[in-house]
N, C-alpha and C positions, 0 to 999 in steps of 0.2 A: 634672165631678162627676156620677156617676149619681144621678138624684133617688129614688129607690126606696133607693140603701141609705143617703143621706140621714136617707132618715124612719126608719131602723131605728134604734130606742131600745134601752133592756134589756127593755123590756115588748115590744117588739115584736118581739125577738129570743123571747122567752119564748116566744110567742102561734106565731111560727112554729115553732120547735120542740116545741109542741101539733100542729099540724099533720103535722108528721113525724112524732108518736108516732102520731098514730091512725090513720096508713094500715094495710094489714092487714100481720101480722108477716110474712109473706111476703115481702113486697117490700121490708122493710127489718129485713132479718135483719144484726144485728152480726157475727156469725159469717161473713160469706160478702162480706165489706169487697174490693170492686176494687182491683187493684194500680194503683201508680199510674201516671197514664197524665200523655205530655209531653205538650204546649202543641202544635198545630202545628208542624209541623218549622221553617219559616220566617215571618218576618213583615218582609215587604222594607221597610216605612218605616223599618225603625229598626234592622235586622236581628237582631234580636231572637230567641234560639233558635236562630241560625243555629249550625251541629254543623260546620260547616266553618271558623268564628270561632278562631282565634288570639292568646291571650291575646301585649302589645305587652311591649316592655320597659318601658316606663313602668307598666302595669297588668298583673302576669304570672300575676295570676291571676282564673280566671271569678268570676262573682257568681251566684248561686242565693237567685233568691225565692222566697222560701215565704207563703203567701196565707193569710188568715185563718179563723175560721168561716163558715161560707154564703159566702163567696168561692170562686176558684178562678183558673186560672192566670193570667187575660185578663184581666179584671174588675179586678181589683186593682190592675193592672199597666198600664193605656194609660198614665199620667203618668211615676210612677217608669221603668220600662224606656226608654222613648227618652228620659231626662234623663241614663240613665247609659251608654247605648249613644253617644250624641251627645257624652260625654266617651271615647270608646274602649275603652268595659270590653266584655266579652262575657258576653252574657248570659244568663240563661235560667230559666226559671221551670216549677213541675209541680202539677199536679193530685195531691192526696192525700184520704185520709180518707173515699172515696165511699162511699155506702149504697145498693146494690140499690134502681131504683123511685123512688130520689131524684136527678134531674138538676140541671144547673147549682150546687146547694148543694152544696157539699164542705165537708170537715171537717167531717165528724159524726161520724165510725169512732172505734173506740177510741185514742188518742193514742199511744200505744205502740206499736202497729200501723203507726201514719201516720207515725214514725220511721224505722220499719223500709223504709216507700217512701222518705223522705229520703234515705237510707242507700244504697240501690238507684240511685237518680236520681243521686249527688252522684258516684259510681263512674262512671256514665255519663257525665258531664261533665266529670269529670277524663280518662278514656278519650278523649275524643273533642278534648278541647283540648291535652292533653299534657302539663298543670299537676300539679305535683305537692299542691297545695290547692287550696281554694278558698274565696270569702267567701259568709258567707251572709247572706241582710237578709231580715228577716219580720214579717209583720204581726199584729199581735194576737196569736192560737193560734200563726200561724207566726216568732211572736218568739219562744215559750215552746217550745214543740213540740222544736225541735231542741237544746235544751239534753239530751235524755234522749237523742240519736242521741251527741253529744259525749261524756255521761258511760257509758255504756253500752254505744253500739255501733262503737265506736272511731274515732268521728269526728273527735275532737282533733288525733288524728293527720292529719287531711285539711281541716281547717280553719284556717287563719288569724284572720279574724275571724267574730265572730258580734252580727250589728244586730239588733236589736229596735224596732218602732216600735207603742207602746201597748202593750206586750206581757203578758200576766199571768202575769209568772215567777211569782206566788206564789197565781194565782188570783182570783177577785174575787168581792164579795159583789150583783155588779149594783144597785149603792144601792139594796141592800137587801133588796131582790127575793128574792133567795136562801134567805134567810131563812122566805121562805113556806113553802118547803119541807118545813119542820122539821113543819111541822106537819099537813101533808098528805103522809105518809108514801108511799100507792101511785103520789102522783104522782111523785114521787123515784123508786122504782123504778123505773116507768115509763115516765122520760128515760134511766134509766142503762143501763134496755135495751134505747132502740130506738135516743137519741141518745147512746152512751156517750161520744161525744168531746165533750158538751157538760158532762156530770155530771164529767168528768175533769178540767173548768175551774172547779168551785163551789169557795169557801174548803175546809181541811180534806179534799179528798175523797183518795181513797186513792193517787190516781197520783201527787199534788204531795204528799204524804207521801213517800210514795218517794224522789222526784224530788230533792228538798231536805231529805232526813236529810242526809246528808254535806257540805251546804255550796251555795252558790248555783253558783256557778263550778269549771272543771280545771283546771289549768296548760296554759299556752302557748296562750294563744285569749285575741285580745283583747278586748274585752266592751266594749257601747252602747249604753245603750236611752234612747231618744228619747221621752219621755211629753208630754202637754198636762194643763192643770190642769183643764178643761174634759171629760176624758173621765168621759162616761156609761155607759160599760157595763165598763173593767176599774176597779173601786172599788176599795180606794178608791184614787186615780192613784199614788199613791206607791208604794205596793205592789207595782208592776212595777219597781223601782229592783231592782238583785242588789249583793250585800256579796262582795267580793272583794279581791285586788292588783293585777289590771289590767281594772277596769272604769271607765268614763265614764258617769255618769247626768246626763240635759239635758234641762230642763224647756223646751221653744221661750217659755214665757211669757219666761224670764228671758233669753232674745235677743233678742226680739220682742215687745215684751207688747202689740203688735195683735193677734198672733195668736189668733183665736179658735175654731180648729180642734178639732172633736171629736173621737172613736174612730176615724169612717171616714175624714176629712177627713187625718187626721195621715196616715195609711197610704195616701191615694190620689188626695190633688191638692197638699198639704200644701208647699212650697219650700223654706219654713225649715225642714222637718223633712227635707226633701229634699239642703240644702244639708249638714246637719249627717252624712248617711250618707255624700256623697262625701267629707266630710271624713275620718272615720271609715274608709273604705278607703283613703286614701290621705294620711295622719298628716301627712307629710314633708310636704307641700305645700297642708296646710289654711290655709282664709283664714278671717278672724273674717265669723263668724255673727249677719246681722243683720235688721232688716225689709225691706231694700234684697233681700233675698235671694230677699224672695216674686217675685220680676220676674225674673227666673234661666231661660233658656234652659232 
């Protein structure tokens, strides 16, 4: 676990995206959002991103992570990727959402935008592994994020499944937090133009209008989101659940109710939540999910 995003709360997320607003507009202009850039090409422990990987017949198709807010390809990813490389997926993960002048935090760009890198990326890994789909698992933003590449930018067609872990298909009110906003008008502005991929995550804001007129879910993508009852920052937890015909919503409490895994924990050392995605890629062959699970290779 990294202790640093540990201590990130929704205040603290807040507090940091204060920080990002007041660099000078310059260097974190929304308009001038970096394409997305991959992960290192290799990562030999777990091989991980390797572009020469071979989806097997057992697993025929890649997996593509998608990383949350102030995340980014690595970071998210030391646990989950060699748990799922280590059962012979191939795998790979990207950097999206960057702001000019703001390193290491990704996903702050406008969300729509950081689709359109999904979109880009997901072409390139199907390119490179020879798979006609692929599954996608993401974290927080990047649980929610790709459901607008899906509905939108013809992703459906190239996706089998879509994970979600904490994810805020519907947005969140950061217990509560959010809320302040209302009443401190310029600072609202203020986020939405310097960190729009954050403003694009508040309840009500205009992209998740969009995003959810027509319906939570597409046809043909099978749908997963993996929540804790214990998350602090997408509020309120339930609210990441999608209303569909082929979706799976799984509380790890009600497998595990040791489990005390918050927002970052669920997304990024989390087992039982880990267990329950390979499940989720691979239907045919899921085993029941339980506390025994935190101890999972």
């Amino acid at each position: 676990m990294l202790p640093w995003k540990r201590a990130l709360g929704p205040l603290a997320g807040l507090l940091l995206a204060v920080t990002v607003t007041v660099t000078p507009a310059a260097a974190v202009s929304a308009a001038t959002v970096h394409p997305a850039r991959p992960a290192p090409a290799k990562v030999s422990a777990s091989n991980w991103n390797d572009y020469s990987c071979k989806p097997s017949a057992a697993h025929p198709r890649p997996v593509v992570l998608v990383h949350g807010t102030f995340g980014n390809s690595v970071d998210n990813w030391l646990a989950l990727a060699p748990y799922l490389t280590h059962r012979g997926y191939c795998v790979f993960s990207l950097d999206y959402g960057q702001l000019p002048g703001v390193p290491v935090f990704y996903g702050l760009g406008p969300i729509e935008a950081s689709a359109g890198q999904l979109a880009t990326y997901v072409d390139k890994v199907l390119a490179a592994t020879g798979a006609q789909k692929a599954d996608i698992v993401g974290h927080s933003q990047g649980g929610m994020m790709p459901n607008w590449y899906l509905k939108f930018l013809g992703g459906a067609a190239k996706t089998n499944a879509m994970i979600g872990i904490g994810a805020d298909n519907h947005g969140t009110t950061l217990s509560g937090l959010a809320r302040m906003l209302t009443y401190y008008p310029e600072a609202k502005d203020l986020l939405t133009e310097r960190t729009p991929g954050l403003a694009d995550q508040l309840v009500g804001s205009p992209f998740l209008t969009r995003l959810n007129k027509d319906g939570d879910t597409v046809p043909g993508v099978h749908y997963t989101v993996i929540s804790t009852r214990y998350d602090q920052v997408v509020t309120p937890y339930r609210s990441q659940y999608l209303s569909g015909p082929d979706v799976h919503n799984v509380l790890v409490q009600d497998l595990c109710p040791l489990d005390l895994s918050d927002h970052v924990a669920i997304g990024t050392v989390d087992k039982v939540a880990f267990h329950e995605v390979a499940n989720a890629l691979d239907p045919a062959h899921a085993t029941p999910t339980t506390c025994a699970s935190a101890s999972g290779a």
